[in-house]
C-alpha positions in Angstrom: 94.7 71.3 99.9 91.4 72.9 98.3 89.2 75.2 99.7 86.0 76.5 98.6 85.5 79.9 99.8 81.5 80.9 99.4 80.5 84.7 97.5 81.5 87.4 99.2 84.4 86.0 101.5 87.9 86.6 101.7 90.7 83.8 101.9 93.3 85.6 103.7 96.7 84.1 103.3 99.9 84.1 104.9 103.0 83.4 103.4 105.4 81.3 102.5 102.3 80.2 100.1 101.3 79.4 97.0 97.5 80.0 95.9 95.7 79.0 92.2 92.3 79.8 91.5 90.7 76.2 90.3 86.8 77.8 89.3 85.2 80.3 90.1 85.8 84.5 90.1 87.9 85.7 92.5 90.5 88.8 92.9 93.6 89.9 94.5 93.5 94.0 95.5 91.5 94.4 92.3 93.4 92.2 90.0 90.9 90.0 88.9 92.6 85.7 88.8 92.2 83.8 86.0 91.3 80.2 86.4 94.5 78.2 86.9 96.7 81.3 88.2 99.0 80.7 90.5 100.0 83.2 93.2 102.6 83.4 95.2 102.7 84.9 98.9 105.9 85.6 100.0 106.8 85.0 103.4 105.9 88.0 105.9 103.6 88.8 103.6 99.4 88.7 103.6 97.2 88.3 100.7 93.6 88.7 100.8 91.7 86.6 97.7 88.4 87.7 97.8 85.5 85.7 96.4 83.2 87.1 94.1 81.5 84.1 93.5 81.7 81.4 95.2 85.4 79.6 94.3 87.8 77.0 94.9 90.9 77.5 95.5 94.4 75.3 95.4 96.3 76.3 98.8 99.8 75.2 99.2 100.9 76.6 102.6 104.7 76.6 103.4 106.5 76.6 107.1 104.3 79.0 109.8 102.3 80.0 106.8 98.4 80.3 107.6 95.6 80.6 106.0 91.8 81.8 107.0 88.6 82.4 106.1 86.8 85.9 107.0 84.0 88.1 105.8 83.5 90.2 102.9 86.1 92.3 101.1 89.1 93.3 103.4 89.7 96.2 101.1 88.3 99.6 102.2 85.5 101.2 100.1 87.5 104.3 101.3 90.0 103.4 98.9 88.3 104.1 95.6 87.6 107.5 96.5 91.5 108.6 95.6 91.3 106.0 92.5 87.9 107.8 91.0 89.8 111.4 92.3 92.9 111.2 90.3 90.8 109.3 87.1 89.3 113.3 86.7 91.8 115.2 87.0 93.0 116.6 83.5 96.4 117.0 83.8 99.3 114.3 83.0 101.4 113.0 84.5 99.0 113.1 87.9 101.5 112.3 91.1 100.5 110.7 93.9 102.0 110.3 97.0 101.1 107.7 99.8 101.9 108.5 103.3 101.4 106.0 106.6 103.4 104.9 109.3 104.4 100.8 109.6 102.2 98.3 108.6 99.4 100.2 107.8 98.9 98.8 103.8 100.5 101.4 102.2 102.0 98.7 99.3 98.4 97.1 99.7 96.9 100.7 98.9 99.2 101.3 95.6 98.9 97.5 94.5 95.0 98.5 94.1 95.5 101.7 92.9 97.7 100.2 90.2 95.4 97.7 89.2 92.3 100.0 89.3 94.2 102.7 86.7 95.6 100.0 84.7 92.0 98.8 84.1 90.8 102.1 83.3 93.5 101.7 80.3 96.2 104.1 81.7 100.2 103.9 82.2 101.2 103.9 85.5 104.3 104.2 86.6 105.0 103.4 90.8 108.1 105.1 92.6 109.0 102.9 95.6 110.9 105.1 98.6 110.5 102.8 101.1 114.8 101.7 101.2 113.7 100.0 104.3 111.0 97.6 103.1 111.8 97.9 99.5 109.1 96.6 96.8 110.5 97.7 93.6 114.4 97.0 93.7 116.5 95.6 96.4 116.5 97.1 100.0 118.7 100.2 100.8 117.6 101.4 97.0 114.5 103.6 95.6 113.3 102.0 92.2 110.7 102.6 89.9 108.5 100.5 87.7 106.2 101.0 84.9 103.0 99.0 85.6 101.3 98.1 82.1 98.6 94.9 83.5 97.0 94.0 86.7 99.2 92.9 89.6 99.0 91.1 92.6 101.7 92.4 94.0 104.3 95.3 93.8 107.4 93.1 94.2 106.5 91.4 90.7 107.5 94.4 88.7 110.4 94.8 86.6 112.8 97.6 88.1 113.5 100.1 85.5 115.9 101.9 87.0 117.2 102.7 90.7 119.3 104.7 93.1 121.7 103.5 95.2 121.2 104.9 99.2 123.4 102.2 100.8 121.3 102.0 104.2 117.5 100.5 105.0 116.6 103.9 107.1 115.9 107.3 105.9 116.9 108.2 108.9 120.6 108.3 108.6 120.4 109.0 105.0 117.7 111.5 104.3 119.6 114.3 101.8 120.1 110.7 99.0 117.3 109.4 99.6 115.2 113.1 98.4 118.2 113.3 95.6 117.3 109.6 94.5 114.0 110.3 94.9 113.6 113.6 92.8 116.1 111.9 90.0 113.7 109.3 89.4 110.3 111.2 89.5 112.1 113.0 86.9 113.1 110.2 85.3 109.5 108.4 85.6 107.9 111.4 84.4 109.9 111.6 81.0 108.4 108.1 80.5 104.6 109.5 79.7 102.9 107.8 82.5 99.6 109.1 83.2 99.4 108.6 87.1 103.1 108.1 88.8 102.3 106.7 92.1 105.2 107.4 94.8 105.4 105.3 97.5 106.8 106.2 100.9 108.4 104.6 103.8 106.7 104.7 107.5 108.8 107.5 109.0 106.5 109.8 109.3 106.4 111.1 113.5 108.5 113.4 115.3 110.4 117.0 114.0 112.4 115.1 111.9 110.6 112.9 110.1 107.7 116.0 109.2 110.4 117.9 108.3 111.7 114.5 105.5 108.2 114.2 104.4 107.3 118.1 104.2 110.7 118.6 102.1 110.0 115.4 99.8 106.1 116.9 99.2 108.0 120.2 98.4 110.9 118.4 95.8 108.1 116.1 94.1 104.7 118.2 94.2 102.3 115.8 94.1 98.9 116.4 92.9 97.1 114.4 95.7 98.3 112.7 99.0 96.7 110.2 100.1 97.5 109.4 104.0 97.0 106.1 105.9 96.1 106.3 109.7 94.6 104.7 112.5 94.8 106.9 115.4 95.8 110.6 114.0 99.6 109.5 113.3 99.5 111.6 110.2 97.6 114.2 112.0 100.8 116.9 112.8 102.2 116.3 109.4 99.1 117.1 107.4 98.3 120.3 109.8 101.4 121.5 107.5 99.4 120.8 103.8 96.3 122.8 104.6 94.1 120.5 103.3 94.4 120.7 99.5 95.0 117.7 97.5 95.0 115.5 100.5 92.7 112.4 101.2 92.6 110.6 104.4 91.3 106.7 103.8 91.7 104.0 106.4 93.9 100.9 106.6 92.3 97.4 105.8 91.1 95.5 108.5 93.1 92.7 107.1 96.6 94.3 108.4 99.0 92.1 109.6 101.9 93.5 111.8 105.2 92.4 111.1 108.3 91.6 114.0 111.2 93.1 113.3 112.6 89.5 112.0 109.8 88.9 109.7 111.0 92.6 107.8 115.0 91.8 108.1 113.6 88.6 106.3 111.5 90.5 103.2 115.1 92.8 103.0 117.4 89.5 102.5 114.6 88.3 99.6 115.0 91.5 98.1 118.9 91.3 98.1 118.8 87.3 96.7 116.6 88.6 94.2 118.8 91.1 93.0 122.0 88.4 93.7 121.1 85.8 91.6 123.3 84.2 90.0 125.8 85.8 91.2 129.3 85.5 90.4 132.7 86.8 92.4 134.6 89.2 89.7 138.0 91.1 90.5 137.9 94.6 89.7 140.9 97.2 89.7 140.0 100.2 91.5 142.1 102.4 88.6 139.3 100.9 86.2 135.9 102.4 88.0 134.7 105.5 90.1 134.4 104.7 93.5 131.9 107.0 95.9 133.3 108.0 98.1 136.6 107.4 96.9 138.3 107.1 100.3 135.5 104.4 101.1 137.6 101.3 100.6 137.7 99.2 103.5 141.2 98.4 104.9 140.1 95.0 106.4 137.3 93.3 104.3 136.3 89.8 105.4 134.6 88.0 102.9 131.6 86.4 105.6 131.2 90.1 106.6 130.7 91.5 102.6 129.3 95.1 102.5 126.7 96.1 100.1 127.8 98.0 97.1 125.2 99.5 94.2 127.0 99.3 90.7 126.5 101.6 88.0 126.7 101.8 83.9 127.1 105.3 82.5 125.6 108.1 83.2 122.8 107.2 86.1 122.1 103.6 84.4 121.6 101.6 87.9 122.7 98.3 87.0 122.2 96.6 90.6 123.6 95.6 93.6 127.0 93.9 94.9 128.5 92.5 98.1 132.1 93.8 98.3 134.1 90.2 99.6 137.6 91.0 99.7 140.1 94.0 98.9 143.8 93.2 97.8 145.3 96.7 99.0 148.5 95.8 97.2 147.5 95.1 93.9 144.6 97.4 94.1 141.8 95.2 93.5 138.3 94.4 94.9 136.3 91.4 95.1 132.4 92.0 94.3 129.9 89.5 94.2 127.5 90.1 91.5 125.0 89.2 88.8 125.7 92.3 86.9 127.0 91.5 83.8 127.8 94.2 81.9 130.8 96.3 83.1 130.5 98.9 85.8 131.4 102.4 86.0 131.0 103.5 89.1 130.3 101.7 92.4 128.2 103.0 95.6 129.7 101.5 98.9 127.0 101.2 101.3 126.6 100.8 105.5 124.9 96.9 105.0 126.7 94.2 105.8 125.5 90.9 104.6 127.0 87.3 105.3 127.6 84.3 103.1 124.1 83.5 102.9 123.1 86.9 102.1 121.3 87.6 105.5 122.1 91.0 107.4 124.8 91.2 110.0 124.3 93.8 112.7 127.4 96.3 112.7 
């Protein structure tokens, strides 16, 4: 269907979608649309395509997808504050880290950031932590991307490189996920970015989740932290920065909360992503480095596969596998993969994923 949305009014979409710009001028978190462009809104995801004159759009709306009309910009003008911040200081590469609970926009936030700093004709690479509602890389990783061009979203980037954690909360994994994390800042800073944008995952009350966050400020040092919050979430973390470096902006008013289902859902997409085209291969465990090494199952069913990251030389993430079957007595396992190239080390991981590579509850 078409809909003309008048200047200065936001189509806010819902996904499963799919969205092209027919005439007009229009943008998507600061990522200006070219006539014709087609956007897609995955589902469980929200889109805001703001008018800047008046413009008519091509709205294809999948199952339960929506799609409405409100007004003005549903970005914050809070949010340019941190982009015009970072764009003086003198130093590169300039680190930013972006704190918030659930569902507050932090992906939103660093989609616009990204798009603002690319305009202003810098590199900017973006660090995803977030294992549990992974952008960059399949879930139960940390990736990181090199933005280069305007984005509408964060999920469109091309992982350079990852780290496999093997489970979709910090929680019960929080030593790898600061050792992925600091490998690939270091990493992403040998690539002569000038902003590197880390984004974080929403664990962020209660002793143990400061004391995470605190420790991964400490190991990465960003330059400025830019917090998310409604209500004072952030409020007993940041009592522990003093101040310095750190920017409070609010959450759009656009925010869509999402069920529990809705972010298992964004998880599977991440792992068929990464799982395309996938193929079963037989691998002998005397030819590749298993971690742990006593972490081969005894009794693998193939509908019950557990998630596996696979590995080139050195700490070359080549992507992700679903462990099928193990033949104990001719020492063999069963991955299915689209890697191609052949691995040197394999990650078992604590997800379990059936046939149709949705998540099983252990």
């Amino acid at each position: 269907m078409q809909q003309t949305i008048q200047a200065n009014r936001t189509l806010l979409v819902d996904g499963p979608a799919s969205v092209q710009l027919v005439t007009g001028k229009a943008e998507v978190f600061g990522n200006p649309l070219k006539e014709e462009q087609r956007v897609v809104v995955r589902e469980g995801k929200r889109q805001p395509f703001y008018a800047q004159e008046t413009s008519v759009f091509n709205v294809q709306l999948g199952a339960n997808a929506t799609a409405k009309e409100v007004e003005g910009s549903t970005i914050p003008q809070s949010w340019n504050r941190p982009v015009q911040t970072v764009l003086g200081l003198q130093k590169k590469p300039v680190v930013v880290m972006v704190l918030g609970s659930a569902d507050v926009g932090k992906s939103s936030f660093c989609t616009f950031m990204v798009n603002k700093l690319v305009q202003a004709k810098c590199k900017v690479a973006i660090l995803d932590g977030d294992i549990g509602q992974s952008d960059i890389g399949p879930s139960a990783s940390i990736g990181y991307a090199v933005a280069s061009s305007p984005i509408t979203e964060l999920y469109n980037l091309r992982l350079h490189n990852g780290y496999f954690v093997g489970v979709t909360s910090p929680v019960k994994a929080i030593a790898q996920t600061l050792k992925g994390l600091t490998a690939l800042m270091a990493e992403a800073s040998a690539k002569q970015a000038d902003y590197i944008i880390v984004n974080t995952d929403g664990f962020v009350s209660g002793d143990v989740a400061i004391s995470y966050k605190l420790s991964l400020i400490k190991e990465l040092k960003p330059d400025v932290v830019v917090g998310l919050q409604t209500q004072g979430e952030l409020d007993p973390l940041l009592s522990y920065l003093g101040g310095g470096g750190v920017m409070i902006v609010e959450p759009s008013q656009a925010l869509s909360v999402r069920s529990a289902e809705k972010r298992k859902i964004l998880r599977e997409m991440t792992y068929t992503k990464y799982l395309r085209k996938s193929k079963l291969h037989c691998i002998p465990i005397s030819q590749i480095n298993l971690e742990p090494r006593n972490g081969v199952p005894k009794d693998q069913e193939p509908e019950k596969g557990l998630l596996v990251g696979l590995y080139g030389r050195g700490s070359r993430f080549l992507g992700i596998g679903v462990l099928r079957s193990v033949n104990l007595e001719r020492r063999t396992l069963k991955i299915q993969t689209a890697v191609r190239s052949k691995p040197f080390r394999l990650v078992f991981g604590k997800v379990h994923l059936n046939e149709k590579i949705q998540e099983l509850q252990d």
